[in-house]
ChimeraX commands (.cxc) that place a marker at each C-alpha (Angstrom):
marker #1 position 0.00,0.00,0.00 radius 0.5
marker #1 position 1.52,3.33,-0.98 radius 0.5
marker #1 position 2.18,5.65,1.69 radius 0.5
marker #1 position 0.25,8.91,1.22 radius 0.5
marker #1 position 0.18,11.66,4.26 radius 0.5
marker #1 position -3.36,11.13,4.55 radius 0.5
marker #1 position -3.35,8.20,5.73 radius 0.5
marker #1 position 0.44,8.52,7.47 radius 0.5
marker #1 position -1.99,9.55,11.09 radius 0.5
marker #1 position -5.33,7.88,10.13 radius 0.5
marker #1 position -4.29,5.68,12.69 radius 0.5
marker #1 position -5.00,8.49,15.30 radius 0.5
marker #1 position -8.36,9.20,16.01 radius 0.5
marker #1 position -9.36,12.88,17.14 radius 0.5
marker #1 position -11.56,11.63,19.71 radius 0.5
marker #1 position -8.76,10.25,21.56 radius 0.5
marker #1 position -6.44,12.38,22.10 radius 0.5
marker #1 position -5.23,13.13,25.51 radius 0.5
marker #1 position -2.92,15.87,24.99 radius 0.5
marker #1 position -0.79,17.48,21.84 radius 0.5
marker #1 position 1.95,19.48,22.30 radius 0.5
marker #1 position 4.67,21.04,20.39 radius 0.5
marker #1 position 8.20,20.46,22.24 radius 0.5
marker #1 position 11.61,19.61,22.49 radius 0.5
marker #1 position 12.37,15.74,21.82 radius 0.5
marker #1 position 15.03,13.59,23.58 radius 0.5
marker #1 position 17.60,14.14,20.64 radius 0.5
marker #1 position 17.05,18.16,21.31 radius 0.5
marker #1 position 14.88,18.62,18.31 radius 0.5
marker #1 position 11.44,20.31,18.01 radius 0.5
marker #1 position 8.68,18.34,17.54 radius 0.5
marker #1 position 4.63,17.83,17.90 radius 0.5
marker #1 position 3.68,15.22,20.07 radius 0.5
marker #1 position 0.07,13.70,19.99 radius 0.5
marker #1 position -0.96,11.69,22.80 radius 0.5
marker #1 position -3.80,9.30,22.37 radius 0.5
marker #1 position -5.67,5.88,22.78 radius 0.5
marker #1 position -4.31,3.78,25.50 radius 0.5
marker #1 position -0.60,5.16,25.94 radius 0.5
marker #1 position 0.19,5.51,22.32 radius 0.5
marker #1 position 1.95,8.52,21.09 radius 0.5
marker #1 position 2.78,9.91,18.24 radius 0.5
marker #1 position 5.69,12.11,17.09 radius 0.5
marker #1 position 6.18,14.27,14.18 radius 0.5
marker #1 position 9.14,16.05,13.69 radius 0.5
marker #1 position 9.54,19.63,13.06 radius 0.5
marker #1 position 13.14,20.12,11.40 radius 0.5
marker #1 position 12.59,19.95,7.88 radius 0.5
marker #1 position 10.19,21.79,5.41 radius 0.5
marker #1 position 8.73,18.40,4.88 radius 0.5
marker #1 position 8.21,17.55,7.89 radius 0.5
marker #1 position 6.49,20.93,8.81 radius 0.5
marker #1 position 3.97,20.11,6.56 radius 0.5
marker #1 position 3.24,17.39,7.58 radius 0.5
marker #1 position 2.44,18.06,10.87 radius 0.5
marker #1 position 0.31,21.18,9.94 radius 0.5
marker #1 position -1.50,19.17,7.40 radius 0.5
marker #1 position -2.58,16.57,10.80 radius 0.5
marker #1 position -3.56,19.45,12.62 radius 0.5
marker #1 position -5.49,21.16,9.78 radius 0.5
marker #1 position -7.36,17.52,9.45 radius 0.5
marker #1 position -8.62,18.13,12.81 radius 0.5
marker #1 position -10.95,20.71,11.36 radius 0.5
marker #1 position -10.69,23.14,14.60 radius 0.5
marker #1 position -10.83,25.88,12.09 radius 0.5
marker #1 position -7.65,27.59,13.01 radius 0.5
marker #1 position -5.29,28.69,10.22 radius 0.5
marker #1 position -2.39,26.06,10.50 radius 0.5
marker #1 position 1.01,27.33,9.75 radius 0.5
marker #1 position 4.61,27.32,11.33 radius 0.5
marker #1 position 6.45,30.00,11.92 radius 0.5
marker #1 position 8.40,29.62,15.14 radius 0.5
marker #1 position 8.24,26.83,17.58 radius 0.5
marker #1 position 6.81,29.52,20.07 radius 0.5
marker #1 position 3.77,30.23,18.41 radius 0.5
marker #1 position 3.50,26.70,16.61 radius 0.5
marker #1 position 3.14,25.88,20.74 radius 0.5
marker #1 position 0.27,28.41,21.12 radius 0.5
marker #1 position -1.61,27.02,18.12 radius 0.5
marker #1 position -1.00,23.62,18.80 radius 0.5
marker #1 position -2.55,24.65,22.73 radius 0.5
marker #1 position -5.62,26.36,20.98 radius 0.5
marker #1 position -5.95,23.27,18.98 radius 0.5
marker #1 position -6.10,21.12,22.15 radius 0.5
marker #1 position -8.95,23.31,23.57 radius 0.5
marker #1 position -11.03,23.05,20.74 radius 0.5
marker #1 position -10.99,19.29,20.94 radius 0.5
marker #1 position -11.51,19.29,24.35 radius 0.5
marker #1 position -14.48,21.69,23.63 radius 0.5
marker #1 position -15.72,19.41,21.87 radius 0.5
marker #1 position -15.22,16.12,23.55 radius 0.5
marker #1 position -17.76,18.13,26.58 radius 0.5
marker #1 position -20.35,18.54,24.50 radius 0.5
marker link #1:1,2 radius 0.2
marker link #1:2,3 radius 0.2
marker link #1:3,4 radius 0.2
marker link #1:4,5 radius 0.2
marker link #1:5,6 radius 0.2
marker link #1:6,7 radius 0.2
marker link #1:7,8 radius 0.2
marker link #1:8,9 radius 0.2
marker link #1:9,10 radius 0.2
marker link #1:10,11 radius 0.2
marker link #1:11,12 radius 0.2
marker link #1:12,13 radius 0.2
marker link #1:13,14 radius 0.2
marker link #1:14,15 radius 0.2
marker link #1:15,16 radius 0.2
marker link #1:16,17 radius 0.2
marker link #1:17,18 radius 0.2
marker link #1:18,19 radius 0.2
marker link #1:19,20 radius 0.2
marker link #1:20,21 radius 0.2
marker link #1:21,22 radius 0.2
marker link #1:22,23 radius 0.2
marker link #1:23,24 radius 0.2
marker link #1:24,25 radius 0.2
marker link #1:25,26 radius 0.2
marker link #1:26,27 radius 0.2
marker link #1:27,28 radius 0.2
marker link #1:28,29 radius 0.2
marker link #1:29,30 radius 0.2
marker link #1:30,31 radius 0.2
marker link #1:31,32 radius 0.2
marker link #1:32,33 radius 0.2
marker link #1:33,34 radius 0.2
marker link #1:34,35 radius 0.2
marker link #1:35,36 radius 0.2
marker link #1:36,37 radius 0.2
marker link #1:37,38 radius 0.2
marker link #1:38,39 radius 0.2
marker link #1:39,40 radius 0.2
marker link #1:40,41 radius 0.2
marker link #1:41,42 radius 0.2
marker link #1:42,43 radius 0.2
marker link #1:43,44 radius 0.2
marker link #1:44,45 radius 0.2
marker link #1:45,46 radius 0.2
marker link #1:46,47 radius 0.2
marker link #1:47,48 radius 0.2
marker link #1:48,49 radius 0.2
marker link #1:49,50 radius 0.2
marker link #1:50,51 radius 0.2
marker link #1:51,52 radius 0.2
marker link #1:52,53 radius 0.2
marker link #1:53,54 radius 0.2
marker link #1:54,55 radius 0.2
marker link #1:55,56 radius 0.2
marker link #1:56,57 radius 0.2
marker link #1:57,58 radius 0.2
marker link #1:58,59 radius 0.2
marker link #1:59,60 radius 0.2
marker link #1:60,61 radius 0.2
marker link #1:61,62 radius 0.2
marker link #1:62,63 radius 0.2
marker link #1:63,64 radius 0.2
marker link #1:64,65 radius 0.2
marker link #1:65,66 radius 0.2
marker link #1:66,67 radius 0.2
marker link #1:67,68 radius 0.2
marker link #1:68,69 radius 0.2
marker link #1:69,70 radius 0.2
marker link #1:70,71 radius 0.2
marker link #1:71,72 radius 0.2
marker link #1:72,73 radius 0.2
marker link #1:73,74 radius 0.2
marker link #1:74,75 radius 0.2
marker link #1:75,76 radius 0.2
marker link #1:76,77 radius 0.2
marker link #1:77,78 radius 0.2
marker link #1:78,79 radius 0.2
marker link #1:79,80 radius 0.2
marker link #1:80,81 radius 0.2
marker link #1:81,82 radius 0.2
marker link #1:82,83 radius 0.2
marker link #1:83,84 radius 0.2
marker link #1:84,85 radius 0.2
marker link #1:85,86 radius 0.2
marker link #1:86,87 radius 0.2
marker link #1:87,88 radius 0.2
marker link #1:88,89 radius 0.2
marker link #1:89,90 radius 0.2
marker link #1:90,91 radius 0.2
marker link #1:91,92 radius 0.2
marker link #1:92,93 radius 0.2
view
């Protein structure tokens, strides 16, 4: 099956996510993390262009309605945080 970024996350279901966050990794690079299901976790890189994209093109298939783009890992953090909140909103209702 041919790898498409589509379905590179469809293995993460919006519904259960537990927390996303855009950090620091072990090997000192930035990175989103996306917690969800039982203890599984997800990690997509944020050093390349590719990678970037990625990454905004899982968060813009979360259909919070933010604009999704990168342009420091300060406010990629703050919209990854508003992101979280919206799916929480939702998860209440």
């Amino acid at each position: 099956m041919k790898t498409t970024i589509e379905n590179r996350y469809a293995h993460i279901d919006p519904n259960a996510i537990h927390l996303m966050k855009a950090t620091i990794n072990n090997d000192g690079n930035p990175c989103l993390m996306v917690f969800h299901g039982n203890g599984k976790r997800h990690e997509f890189p944020l050093v390349e262009g590719w990678q970037i994209y990625i990454a905004n093109e899982f968060l813009r298939s979360l259909n919070t309605g933010y604009y999704i783009s990168f342009e420091n890992i300060v406010d990629y953090a703050k919209l990854v945080r508003m992101c979280m909140k919206r799916l929480e909103g939702r998860k209440t209702v």
